[in-house]
Wavefront OBJ file of the C-alpha trace (Angstrom):
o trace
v 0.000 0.000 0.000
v 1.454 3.815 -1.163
v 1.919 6.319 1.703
v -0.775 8.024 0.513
v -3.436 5.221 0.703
v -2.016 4.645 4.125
v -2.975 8.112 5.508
v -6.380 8.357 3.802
v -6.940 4.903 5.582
v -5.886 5.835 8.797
v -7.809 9.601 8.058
v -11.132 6.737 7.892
v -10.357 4.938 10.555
v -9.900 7.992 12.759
v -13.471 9.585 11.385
v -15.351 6.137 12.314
v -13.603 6.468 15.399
v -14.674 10.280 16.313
v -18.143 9.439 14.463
v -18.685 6.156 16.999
v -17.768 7.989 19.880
v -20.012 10.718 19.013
v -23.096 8.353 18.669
v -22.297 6.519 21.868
v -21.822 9.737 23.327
v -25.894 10.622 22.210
v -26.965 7.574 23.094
v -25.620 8.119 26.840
v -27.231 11.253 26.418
v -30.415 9.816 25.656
v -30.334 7.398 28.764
v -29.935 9.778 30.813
v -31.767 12.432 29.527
v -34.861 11.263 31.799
v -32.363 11.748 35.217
v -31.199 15.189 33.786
v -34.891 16.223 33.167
v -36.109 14.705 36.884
v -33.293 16.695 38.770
v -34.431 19.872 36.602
v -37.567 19.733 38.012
v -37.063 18.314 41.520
v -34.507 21.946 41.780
v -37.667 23.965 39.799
v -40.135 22.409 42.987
v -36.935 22.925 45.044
v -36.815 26.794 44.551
v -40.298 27.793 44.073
v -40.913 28.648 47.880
v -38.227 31.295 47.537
v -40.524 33.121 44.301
v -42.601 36.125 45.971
v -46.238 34.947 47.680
v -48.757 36.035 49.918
v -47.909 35.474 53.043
v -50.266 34.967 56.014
v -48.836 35.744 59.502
v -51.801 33.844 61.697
v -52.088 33.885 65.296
v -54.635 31.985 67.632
v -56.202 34.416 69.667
v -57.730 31.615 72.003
v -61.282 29.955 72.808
v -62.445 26.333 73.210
v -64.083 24.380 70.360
v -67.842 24.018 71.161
v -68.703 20.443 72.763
v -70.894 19.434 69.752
v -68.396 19.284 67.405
v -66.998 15.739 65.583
v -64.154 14.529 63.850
v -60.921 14.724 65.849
v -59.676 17.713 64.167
v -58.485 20.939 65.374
v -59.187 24.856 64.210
v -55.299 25.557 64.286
v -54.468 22.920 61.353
v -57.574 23.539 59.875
v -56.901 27.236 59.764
v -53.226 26.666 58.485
v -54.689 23.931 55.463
v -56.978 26.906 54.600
v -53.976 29.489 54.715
v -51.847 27.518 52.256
v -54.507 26.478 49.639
v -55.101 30.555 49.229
v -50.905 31.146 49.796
v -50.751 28.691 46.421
v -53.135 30.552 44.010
v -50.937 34.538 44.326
v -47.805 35.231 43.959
v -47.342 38.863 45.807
v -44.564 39.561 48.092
v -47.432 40.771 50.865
v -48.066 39.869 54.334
v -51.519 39.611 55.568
v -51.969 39.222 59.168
v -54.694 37.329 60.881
v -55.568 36.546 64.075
v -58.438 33.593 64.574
v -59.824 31.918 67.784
v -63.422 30.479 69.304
v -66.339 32.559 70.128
v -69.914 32.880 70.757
v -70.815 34.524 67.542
v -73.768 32.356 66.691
v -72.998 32.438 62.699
v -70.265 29.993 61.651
v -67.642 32.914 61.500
v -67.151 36.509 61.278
v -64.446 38.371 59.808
v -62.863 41.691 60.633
v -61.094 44.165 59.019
v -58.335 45.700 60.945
v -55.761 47.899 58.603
v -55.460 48.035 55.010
v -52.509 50.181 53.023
v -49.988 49.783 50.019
v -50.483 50.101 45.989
v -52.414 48.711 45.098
v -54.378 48.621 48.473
v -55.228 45.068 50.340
v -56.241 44.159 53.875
v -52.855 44.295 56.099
v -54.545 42.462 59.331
v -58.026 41.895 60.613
v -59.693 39.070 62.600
v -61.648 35.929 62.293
v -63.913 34.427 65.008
v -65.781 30.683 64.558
v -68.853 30.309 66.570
v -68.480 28.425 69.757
v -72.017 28.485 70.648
v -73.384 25.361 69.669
v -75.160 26.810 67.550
v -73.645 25.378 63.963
v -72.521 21.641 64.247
v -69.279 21.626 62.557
v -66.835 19.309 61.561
v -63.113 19.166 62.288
v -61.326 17.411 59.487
v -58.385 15.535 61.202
v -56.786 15.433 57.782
v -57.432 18.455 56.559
v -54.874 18.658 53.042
v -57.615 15.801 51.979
v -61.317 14.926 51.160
v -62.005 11.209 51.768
v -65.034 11.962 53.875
v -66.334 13.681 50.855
v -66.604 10.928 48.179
v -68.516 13.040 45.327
v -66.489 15.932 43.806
v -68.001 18.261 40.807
v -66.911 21.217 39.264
v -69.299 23.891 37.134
v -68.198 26.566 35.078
v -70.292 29.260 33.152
v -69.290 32.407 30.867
v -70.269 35.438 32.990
v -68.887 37.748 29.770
v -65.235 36.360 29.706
v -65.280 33.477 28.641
v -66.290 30.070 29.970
v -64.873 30.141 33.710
v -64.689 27.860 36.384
v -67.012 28.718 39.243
v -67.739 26.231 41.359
v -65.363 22.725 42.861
v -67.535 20.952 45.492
v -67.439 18.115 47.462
v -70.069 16.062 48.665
v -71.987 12.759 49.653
v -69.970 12.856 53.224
v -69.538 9.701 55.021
v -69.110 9.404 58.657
v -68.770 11.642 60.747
v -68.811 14.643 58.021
v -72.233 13.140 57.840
v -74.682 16.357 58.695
v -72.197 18.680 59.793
v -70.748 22.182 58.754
v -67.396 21.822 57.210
v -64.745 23.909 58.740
v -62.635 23.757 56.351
v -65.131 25.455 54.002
v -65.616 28.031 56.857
v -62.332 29.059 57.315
v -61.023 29.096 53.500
v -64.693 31.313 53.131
v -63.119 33.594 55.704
v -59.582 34.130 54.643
v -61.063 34.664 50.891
v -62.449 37.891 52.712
v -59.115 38.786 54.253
v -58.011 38.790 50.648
v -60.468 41.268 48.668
v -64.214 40.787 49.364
v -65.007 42.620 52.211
v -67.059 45.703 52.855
v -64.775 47.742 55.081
v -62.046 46.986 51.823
v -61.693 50.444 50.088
v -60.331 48.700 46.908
v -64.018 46.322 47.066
v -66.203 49.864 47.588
v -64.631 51.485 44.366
v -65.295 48.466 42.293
v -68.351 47.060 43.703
v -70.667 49.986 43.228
v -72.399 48.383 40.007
v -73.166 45.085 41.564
v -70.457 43.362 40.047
v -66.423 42.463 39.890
v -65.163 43.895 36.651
v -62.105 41.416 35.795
v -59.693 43.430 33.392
v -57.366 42.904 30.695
v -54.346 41.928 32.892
v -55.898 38.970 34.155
v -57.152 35.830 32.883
v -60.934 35.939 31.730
v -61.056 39.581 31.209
v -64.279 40.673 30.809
v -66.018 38.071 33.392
v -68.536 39.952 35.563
v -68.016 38.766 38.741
v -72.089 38.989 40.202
v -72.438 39.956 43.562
v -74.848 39.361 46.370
v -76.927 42.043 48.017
v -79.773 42.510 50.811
v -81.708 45.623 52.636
v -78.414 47.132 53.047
v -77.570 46.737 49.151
v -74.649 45.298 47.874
v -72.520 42.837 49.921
v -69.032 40.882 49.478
v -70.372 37.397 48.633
v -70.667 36.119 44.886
v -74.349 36.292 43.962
v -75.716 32.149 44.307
v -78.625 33.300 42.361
v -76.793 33.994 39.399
v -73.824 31.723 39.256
v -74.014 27.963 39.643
v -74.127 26.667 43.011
v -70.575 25.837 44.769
v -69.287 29.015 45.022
v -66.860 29.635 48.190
v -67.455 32.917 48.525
v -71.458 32.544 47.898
v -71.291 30.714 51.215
v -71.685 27.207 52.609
v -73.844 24.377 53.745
v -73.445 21.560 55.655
v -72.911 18.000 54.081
v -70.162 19.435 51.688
v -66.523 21.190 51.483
v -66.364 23.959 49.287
v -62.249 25.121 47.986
v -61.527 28.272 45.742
v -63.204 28.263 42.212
v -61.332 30.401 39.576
v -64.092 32.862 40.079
v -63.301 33.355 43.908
v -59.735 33.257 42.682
v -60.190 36.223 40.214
v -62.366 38.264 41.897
v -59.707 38.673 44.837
v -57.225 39.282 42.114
v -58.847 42.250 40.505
v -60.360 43.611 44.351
v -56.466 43.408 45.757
v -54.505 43.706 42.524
v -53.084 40.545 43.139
v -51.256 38.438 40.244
v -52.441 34.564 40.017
v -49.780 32.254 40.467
v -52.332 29.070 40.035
v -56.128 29.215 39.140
v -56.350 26.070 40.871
v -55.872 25.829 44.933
v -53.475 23.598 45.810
v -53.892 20.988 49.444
v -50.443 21.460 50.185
v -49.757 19.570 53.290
v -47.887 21.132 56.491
v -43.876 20.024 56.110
v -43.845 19.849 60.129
v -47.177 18.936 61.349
v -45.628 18.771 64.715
v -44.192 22.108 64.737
v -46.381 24.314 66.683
v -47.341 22.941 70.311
v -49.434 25.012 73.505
v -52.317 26.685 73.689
v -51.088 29.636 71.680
v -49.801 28.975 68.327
v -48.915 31.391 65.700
v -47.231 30.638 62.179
v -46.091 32.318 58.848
v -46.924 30.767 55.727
v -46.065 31.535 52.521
v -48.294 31.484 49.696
v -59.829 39.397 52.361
v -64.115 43.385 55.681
v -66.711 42.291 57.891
v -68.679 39.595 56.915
v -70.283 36.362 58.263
v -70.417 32.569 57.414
v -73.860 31.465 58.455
v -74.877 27.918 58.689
v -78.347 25.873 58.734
v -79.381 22.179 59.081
v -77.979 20.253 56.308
v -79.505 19.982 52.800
v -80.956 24.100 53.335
v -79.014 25.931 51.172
v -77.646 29.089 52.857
v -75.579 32.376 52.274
v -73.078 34.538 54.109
v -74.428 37.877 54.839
v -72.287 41.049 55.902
v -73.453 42.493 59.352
l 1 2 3 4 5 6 7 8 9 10 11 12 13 14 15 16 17 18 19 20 21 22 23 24 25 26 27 28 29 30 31 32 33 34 35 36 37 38 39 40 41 42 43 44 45 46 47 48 49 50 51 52 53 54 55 56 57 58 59 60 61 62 63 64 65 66 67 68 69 70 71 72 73 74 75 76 77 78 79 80 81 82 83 84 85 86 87 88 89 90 91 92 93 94 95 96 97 98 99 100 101 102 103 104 105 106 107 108 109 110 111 112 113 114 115 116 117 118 119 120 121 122 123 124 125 126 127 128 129 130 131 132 133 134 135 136 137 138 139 140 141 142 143 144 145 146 147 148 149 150 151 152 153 154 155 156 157 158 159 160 161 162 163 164 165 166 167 168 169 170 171 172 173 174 175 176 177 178 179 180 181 182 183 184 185 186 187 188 189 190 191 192 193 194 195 196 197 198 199 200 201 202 203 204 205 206 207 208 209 210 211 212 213 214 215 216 217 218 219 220 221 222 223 224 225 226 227 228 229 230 231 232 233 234 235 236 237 238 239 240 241 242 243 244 245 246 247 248 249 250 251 252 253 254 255 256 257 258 259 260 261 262 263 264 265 266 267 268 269 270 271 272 273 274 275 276 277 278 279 280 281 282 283 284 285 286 287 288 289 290 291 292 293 294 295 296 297 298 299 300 301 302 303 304 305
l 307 308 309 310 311 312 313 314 315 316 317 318 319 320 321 322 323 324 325
């Protein structure tokens, strides 16, 4: 063989070389390409509690759960499951502060403006109260970040101008002892959603409200949905209207025999009241990283993640509505 064959055969030999190094190099690649793209997202989850959220600053303020109630559940985990699922839907760098506790209100719980402020403007603090009476028979969720006593769950949506929008996710058919009761849950997720926008001592709600409806505009998703709200002898009040949007609503109210979370129409309407930007149309049942964290009598947390108006409750299968005092 001539020199010069000799070089353009070892030129081939080195090209297959490079060429089958490159393919087994791919096809390592490829085989791990599923790791590389788990670890990618396990660091995206990883980092996410670091992006701005609301953040609720909750305190228990005290009281005793009233003797009638069932389920082996207390208000303080109930209050933080309700805390989170709003926390996951904006992501704002605010602070809300609430303080919550037992008392003899009679409805199934009141909530209380205390200081609003910023730009845009949003409740800062205020209060919430659950009735201690014995006069609503509630139910204390001992797993509160799920819904197996609930074993029916539906969803309704509707076009209120903007498009077709979800308004309603509802649980129901209870089993055991859910059976007949007032869901606290729904209570307390029906109270924060004040703390967050609809309330009638909330400046932002009285400049937008004075129509009868939540305008939703162009920055948010839906714009154009006309957000219905409820009224009585004292005219317009800050719960959804249940006689014009499909039944389910969170902030229409609640009933017993069923668990009510955040609909995208509760979602939005606190958006466009605070001026807050949606992280997730759909609340999340995040469950508490240290369940065992907070011990005594008094217990107070930050989570990271709106005036007065009532929660009443009735016997089970009447449909009722919350109603501003």
């Amino acid at each position: 063989m001539r020199p010069e064959q000799d070089k353009r055969t070892l030129f081939r030999m080195k090209s297959d070389l490079i060429a089958n190094s490159n393919i087994n190099g791919v096809k390592r690649i490829m085989r791990m390409y599923p790791r590389i793209l788990l670890a990618a997202l396990v660091l995206l989850f990883v980092y996410v509690p670091n992006m701005p959220a609301i953040t609720f600053d909750i305190h228990f303020i005290g009281g005793t759960a009233p003797a009638n109630v069932a389920g082996g559940g207390n208000l303080c985990d109930i209050v933080n499951a309700a805390a989170r699922m709003w926390e996951s839907v904006y992501s704002d760098s605010t602070t809300i502060t609430l303080y919550y506790g037992w008392a003899p209100i009679g409805d199934a719980g009141t909530h209380t403006l205390l200081a609003q402020g910023g730009n845009p403007n949003c409740e800062t603090s205020g209060i919430i109260l659950f009735d201690n009476s014995g006069s609503v028979v509630f139910f204390l969720d001992p797993t509160p970040y799920s819904n197996e006593e609930y074993q029916r769950f539906t969803e309704e949506s509707q076009n209120l101008g903007g498009g077709s929008v979800n308004v309603a996710r509802l649980y129901g058919s209870p089993v055991g002892q859910a059976v007949g009761r007032v869901d606290l849950l729904s209570a307390a997720l029906h109270e924060i959603g004040h703390a967050l926008g609809l309330s009638s001592s909330n400046t932002s709600f009285l400049a937008q409200s004075g129509t009868g409806v939540i305008y939703i505009g162009g920055t948010l998703p839906y714009a154009g949905t006309m957000v219905p709200l409820a009224y009585n002898n004292s005219g317009i009040i800050p719960h959804i209207d249940p006689l014009e949007v499909s039944y389910g609503s969170v902030m229409a109210g609640i009933n017993g025999d069923e668990r009510r979370i955040p609909s995208e129409l509760d979602i939005l309407a606190n958006a466009q009241i605070s001026g807050f930007t949606i992280l997730n149309l759909r609340a999340q049942q995040i469950a508490q990283l240290n369940p065992g964290g907070m011990k005594g009598n008094v217990k107070s947390r930050r989570i990271y993640g709106s005036t007065k108006a009532t929660t009443s409750a009735r016997p089970a299968n009447v449909r009722i509505f919350s109603l501003a005092r």
